[in-house]
N, C-alpha and C positions, 0 to 999 in steps of 0.2 A: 504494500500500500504506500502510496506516495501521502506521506505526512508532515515533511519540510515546512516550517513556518508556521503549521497550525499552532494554536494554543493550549494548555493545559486546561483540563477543570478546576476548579478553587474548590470544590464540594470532594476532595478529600481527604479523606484523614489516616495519614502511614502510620498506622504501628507494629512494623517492623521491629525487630529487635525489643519488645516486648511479650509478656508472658503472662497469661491468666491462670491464677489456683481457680481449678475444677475438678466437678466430680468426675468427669469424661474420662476415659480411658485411651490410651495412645497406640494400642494394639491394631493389629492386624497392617497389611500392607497395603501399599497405594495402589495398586492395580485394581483392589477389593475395594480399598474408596472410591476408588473412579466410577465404579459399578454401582456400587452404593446409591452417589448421588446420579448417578445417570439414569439408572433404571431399578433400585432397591427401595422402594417402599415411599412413604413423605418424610424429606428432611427436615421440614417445620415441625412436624408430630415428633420425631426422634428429639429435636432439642427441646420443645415445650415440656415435654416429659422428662428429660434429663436439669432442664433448670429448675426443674422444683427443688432436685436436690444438688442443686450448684451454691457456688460459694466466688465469686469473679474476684480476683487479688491481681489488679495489676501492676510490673514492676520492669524495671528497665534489664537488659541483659545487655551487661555492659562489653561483653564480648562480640558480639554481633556488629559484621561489617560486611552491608551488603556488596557482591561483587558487582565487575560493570556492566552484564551482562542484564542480572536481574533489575540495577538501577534504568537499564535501558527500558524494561519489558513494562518499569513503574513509571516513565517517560509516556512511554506508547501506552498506556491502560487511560492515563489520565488522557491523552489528547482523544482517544476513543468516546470517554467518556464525557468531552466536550463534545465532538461531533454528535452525538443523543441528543447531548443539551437544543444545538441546535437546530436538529432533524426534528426532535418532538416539538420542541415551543412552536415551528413556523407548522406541524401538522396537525394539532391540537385549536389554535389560529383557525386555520382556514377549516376543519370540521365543524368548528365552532362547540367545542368541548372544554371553553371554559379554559386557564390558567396551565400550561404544563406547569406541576412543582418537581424540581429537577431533585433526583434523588440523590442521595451522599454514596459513595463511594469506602469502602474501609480495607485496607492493604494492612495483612496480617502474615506474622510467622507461626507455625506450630498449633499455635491457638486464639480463642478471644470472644470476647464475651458479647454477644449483642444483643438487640432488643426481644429475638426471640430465644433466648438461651444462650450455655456453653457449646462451643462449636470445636474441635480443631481441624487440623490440614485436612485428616480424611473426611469428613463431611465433603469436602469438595467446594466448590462457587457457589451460593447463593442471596436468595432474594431474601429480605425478611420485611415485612409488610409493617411489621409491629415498630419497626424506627424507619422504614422505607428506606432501605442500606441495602446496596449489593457489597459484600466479603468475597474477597480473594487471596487466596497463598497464591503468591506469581509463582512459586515451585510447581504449579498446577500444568502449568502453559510445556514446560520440561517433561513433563509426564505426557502430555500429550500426544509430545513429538517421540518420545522413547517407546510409551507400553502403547499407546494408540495408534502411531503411525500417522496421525493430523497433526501434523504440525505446521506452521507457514503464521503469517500477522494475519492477514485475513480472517485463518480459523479460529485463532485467539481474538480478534475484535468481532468473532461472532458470537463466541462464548458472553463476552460481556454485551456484546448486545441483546443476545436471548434473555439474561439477566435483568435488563432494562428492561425488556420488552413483556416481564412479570410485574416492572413497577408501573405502565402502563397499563395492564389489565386492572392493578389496584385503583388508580387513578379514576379511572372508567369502571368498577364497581366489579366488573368480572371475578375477578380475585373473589372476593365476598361472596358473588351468589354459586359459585362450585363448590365452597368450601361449604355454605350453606346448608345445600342440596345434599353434599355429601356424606352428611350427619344422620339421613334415613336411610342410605344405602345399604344395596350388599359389598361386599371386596372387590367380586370383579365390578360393579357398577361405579364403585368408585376409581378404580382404578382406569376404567374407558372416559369416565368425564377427567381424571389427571391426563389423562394422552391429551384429550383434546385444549387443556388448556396450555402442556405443553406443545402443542405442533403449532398454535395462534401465535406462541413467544418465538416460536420457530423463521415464524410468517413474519412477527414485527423486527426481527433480526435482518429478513432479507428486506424490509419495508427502508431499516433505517439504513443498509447500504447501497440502495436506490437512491437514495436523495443526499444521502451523505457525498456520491459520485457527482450528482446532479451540479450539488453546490461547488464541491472544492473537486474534482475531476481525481478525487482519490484510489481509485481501482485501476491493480496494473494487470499486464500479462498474467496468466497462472490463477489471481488471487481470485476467484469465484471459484476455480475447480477445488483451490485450499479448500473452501467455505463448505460445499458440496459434499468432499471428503470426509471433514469431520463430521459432518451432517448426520452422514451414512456410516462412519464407523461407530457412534457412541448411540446407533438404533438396539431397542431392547430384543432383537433377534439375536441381531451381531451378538451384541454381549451375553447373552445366555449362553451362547454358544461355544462363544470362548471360556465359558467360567465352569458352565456342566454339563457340554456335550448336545445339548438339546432346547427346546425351547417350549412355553408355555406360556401363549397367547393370554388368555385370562389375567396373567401376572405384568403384561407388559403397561409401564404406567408415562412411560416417554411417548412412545410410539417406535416404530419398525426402522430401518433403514431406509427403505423406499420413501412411508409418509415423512421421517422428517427432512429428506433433504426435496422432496418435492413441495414440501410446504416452504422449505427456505427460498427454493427455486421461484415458485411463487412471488413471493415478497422480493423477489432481487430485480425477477421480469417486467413487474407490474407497476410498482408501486404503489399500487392503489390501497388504501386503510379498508377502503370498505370491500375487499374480496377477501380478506382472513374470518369469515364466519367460520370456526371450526363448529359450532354448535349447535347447525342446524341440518349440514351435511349426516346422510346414513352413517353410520359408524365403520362397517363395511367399506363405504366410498372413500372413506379419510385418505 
């Protein structure tokens, strides 16, 4: 992605080299986190339930010096995270949806505490609605490129945009009414309304690197196939399959390989806000 001269966001907050006492646990390995949050269950529900019995202490680790490599990735995150700023303000605008409130950003090591609980590395990237903050270990992006084979800037400014593109559904009430809804369900019913709110964040991912090109002509050679790639590797087939041989539809709570890089494909094509209805399409058709 061509990023030269852009601007950084101000709506973040590094703590790096910082550390939160929690109850969490630091077990298992990053492959298995990666799964986790891509396609293991809801990461909200995991930490809501883990901060009941959290304790957040946080303190400086006076040893940590990030390299230049990662300083780079926290360079490129925040200008990412401007380009959102202004992809949603001017499409929020012209919807006429009322105020985009730009969400904060929080760049962590190991672990950290946020508004929906204790969280560390293995949780993975996310959204938490409860302070409207996307969390990131930029060790994440590294993993990408090693155990997943997605690696490229692209696929990592899509990751943070699918991120963003959760704080949008909350913004727009969506967030709210799945989580809603999904309080009468059964498991798979809740797990097919999580697909489709994940393949909408999918959609506003490719929504915001449509106009983010539009604006600043930031999309080079290569960086959509990145996009595509990750897309398709972190679908809840793929990973079943690498984790147990097999796969079980009913459990899938992202969506497939096929629907999310088609929904990203979507949002990259189009641009359009008003064609990402995941929620009214057959579940089948997704």
């Amino acid at each position: 992605m061509k990023l030269d001269g852009r601007r950084e966001s101000t709506q973040v907050d590094d703590r790096r080299g910082k550390k939160s006492g929690t109850a969490l646990g630091c077990g298992g390995t990053i492959i298995v986190a990666l799964i986790v949050w891509i396609m293991g269950g809801d990461p909200m529900s995991f930490l809501m339930d883990e901060a009941a019995n959290s304790v957040a202490i946080t303190t400086a680790e006076g040893d940590y010096v990030p390299n230049e490599k990662e300083e780079a990735l926290a360079k490129f995150s925040k200008k990412i995270l401007a380009g959102t700023e202004d992809v949603w303000t001017e499409i929020f605008q012209q919807q006429g949806w009322g105020e985009y409130r730009k969400p904060r950003m929080v760049l962590f090591s190991r672990s950290v505490q946020s508004g929906c609980g204790s969280a560390t590395s293995a949780t993975g990237p996310f959204y938490c609605s409860a302070d409207q903050t996307v969390y990131i270990d930029l060790s994440f992006f590294g993993e990408m490129e090693t155990k997943l084979h997605a690696g490229g800037d692209f696929a990592y400014a899509y990751v943070i945009a699918h991120e963003v593109g959760h704080h949008v559904q909350y913004l727009l009430g969506t967030l709210q009414e799945v989580h809603r809804k999904q309080q009468n369900l059964s498991q798979k019913e809740r797990n097919q309304l999580e697909v489709r709110l994940e393949l909408q964040a999918d959609f506003y991912a490719g929504i915001w690197a449509y106009h983010d090109n539009r604006i600043f002509n930031s999309i080079e050679s290569g960086d959509i196939e990145e996009g595509l790639n990750a897309a398709s590797q972190i679908g809840d087939d793929r990973l079943q399959m690498k984790s147990q041989g097999y796969t079980v539809p009913d459990a899938f709570n992202h969506g497939t390989s096929q629907q999310r890089s088609s929904w990203l494909r979507k949002g990259l094509q189009t641009g359009d806000v008003r064609l990402g209805d995941t929620f009214s399409v057959p579940y089948t058709n997704l």
